[in-house]
C-alpha positions in Angstrom: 10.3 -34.6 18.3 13.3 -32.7 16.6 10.6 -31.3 13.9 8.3 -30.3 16.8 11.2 -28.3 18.8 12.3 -26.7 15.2 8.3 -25.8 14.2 8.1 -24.4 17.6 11.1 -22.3 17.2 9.9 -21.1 13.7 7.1 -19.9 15.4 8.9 -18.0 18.4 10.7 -16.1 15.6 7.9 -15.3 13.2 5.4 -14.1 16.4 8.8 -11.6 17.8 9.0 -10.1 14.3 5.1 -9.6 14.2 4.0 -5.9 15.0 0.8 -5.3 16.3 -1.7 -2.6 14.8 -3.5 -0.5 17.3 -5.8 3.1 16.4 -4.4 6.6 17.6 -6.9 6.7 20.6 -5.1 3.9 22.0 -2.1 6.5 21.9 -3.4 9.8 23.3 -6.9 10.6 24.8 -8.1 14.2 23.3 -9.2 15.8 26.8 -13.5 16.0 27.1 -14.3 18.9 26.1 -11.6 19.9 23.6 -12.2 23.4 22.9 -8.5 24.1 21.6 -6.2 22.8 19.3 -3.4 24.6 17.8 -0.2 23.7 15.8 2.2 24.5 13.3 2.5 23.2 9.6 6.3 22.9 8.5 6.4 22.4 4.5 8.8 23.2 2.0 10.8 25.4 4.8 7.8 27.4 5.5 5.6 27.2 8.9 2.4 28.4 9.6 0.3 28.1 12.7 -3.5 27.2 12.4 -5.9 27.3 15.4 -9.1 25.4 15.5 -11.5 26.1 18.4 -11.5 28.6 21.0 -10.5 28.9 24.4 -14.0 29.6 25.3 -16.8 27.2 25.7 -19.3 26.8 23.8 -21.3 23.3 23.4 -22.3 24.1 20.0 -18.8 24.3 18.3 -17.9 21.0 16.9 -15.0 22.3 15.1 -12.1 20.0 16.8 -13.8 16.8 16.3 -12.8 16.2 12.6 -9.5 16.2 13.9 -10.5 14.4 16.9 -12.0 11.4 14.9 -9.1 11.9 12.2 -6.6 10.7 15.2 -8.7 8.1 16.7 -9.0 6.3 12.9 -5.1 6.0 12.2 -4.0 3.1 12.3 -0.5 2.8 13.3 2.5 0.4 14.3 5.0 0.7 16.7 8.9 1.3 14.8 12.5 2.8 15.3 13.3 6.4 14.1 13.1 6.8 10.4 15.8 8.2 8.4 15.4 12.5 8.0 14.2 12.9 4.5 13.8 16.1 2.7 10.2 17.4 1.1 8.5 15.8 4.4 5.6 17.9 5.8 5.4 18.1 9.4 2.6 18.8 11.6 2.8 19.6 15.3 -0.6 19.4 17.6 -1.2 21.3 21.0 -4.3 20.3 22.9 -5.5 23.0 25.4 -2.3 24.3 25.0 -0.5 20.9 26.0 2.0 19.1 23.4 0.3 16.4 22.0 1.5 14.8 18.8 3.5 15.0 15.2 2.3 14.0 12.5 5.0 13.2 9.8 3.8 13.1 6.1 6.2 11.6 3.6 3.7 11.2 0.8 3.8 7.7 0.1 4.3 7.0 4.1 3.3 8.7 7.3 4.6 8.7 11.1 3.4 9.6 13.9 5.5 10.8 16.9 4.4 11.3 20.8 5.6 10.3 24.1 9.2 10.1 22.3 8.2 7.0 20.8 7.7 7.1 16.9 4.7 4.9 14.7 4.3 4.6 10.9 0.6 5.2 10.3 -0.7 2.5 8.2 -3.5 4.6 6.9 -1.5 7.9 5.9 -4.1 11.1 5.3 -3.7 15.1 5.5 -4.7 16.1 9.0 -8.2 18.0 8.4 -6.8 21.6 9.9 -8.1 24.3 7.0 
């Protein structure tokens, strides 16, 4: 009985420690059509805005959905605030002109921040903006 009650407890603790991996689109839904996204790039103390889209329709530009599907394929985990580090390039996305995410590459690691809440991407790439 005593093994049972301390195997049970092993378990408790091993399932609290386990973080669950979920995919970006589970974080933020790109709105249907996106015909806008715009940012800034912040590396080596430089920043430089990039556009991709238009503010006009058209149903034939397809040019947001490599960073649409880029999003929706991280794979990420929920975590505290990392540490600042230096060297870190920093990208910030605005959807239709809406704040929508940071993407935080570290080389070797990757977060990603919105809603104030911060997730280390398990599958760290460059976001495709050039």
């Amino acid at each position: 009985m005593r093994r049972c009650a301390v195997f049970a407890f092993a378990c408790v603790l091993c399932l609290a420690g386990c973080k669950k991996t979920i995919g970006g689109s589970e974080l933020y839904a790109f709105p249907e059509p996106t015909m806008l996204i715009t940012g800034t790039v912040c590396s080596q103390g430089e920043e430089t805005a990039f556009e991709i889209g238009s503010e006009d329709y058209d149903p034939k530009d397809l040019s947001t959905a490599p960073v649409i599907a880029w999003f929706y394929n991280l794979e990420v985990t929920a975590c505290d605030e990392p540490e600042a580090v230096e060297g870190a390039e920093s990208y910030t996305f605005q959807v239709e002109g809406e704040y929508a995410f940071t993407y935080e590459n570290r080389g070797g690691e990757a977060y990603l921040i919105t809603g104030g809440h911060y997730y280390e991407v398990r599958n760290p790439s460059a976001p495709p903006i050039k």
